[in-house]
C-alpha positions in Angstrom: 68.0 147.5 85.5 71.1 147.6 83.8 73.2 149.0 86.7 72.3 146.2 88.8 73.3 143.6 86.5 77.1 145.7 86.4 77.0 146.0 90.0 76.0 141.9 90.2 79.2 141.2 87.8 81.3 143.6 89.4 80.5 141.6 93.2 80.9 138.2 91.5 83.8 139.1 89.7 85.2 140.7 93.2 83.9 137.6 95.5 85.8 134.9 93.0 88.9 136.8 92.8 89.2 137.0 97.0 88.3 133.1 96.8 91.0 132.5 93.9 93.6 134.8 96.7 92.2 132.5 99.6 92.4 129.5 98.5 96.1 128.7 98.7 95.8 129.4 102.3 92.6 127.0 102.8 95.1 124.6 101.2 97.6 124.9 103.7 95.4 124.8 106.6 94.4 121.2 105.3 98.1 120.2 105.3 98.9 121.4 108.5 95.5 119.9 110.1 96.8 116.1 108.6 99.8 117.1 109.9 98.7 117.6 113.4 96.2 114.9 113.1 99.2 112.4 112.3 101.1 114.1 115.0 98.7 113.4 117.6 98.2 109.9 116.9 101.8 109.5 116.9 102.0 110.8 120.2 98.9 109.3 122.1 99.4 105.8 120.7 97.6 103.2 119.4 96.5 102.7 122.8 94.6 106.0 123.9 91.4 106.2 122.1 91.8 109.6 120.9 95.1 108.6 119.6 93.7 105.5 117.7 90.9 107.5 116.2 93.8 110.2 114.8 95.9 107.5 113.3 92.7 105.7 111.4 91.3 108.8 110.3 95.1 110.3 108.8 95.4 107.2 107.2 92.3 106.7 105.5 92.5 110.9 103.9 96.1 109.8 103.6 95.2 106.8 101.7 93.3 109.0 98.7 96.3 111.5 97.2 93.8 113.2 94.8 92.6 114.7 98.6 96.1 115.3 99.6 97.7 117.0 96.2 96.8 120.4 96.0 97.7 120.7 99.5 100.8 119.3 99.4 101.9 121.3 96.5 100.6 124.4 98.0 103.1 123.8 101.1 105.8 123.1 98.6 105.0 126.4 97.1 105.0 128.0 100.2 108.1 126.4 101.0 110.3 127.6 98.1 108.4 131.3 98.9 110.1 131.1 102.4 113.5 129.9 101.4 113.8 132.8 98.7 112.7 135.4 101.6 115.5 133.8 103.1 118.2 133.6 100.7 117.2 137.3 99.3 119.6 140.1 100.6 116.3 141.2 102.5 117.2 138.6 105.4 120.0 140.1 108.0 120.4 136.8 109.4 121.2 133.0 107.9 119.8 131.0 110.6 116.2 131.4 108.4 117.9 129.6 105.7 118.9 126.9 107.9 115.7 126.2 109.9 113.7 126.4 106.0 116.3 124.1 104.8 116.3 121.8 108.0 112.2 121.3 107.1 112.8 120.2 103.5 115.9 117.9 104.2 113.6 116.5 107.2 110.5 116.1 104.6 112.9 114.2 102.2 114.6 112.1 104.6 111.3 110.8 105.6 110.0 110.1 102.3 113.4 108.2 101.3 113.2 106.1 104.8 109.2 105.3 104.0 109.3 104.4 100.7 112.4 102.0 101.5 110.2 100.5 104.5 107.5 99.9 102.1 109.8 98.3 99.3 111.4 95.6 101.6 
């Protein structure tokens, strides 16, 4: 009896620690699913149906940031994970550095032009 109760702690112990080594990456599959979904209603329209559906449903998870957070700061993290690859003496090239630079100047940009849309 007392063997199986280790070898029930051991398996717990084992299951949460994957989980606690997955979740970062379920985190970043939500960002890039909003992502997408905002992408395809941008590029559909208002118009299409399918297109209308994407923007309403983006913007209503968009509309609750205690949803959005973790995510978002999981792709940050990610981020500055990527750009040290990149920086590191490990990369031959500096074209990575660019590209992961490019996506956070792009990211900024479009927070600065937003929020001075929504101030005026």
């Amino acid at each position: 009896m007392r063997k199986a109760k280790a070898e029930v702690f051991v398996a717990r112990r084992a299951r949460s620690l994957v989980l606690a080594c997955l979740r970062p990456f379920g985190y970043l599959a939500f960002v890039l699913a909003l992502a997408a979904l905002s992408a395809s209603a941008r590029l559909l329209g208002e118009e299409h149906e399918l297109g209308f559906f994407a923007g309403r449903l983006s913007g209503m998870i968009r509309r609750y940031p205690e949803v959005t957070r973790r995510g978002v700061q999981m792709a940050w993290v990610a981020w500055a994970v990527l750009f040290a690859l990149a920086v590191s003496p490990l990369s031959p090239t500096h074209w990575d550095e660019v590209a992961v630079g490019a996506i956070a100047l792009c990211v900024l940009w479009r927070r600065t032009l937003v929020a001075r849309r929504a101030g005026r």
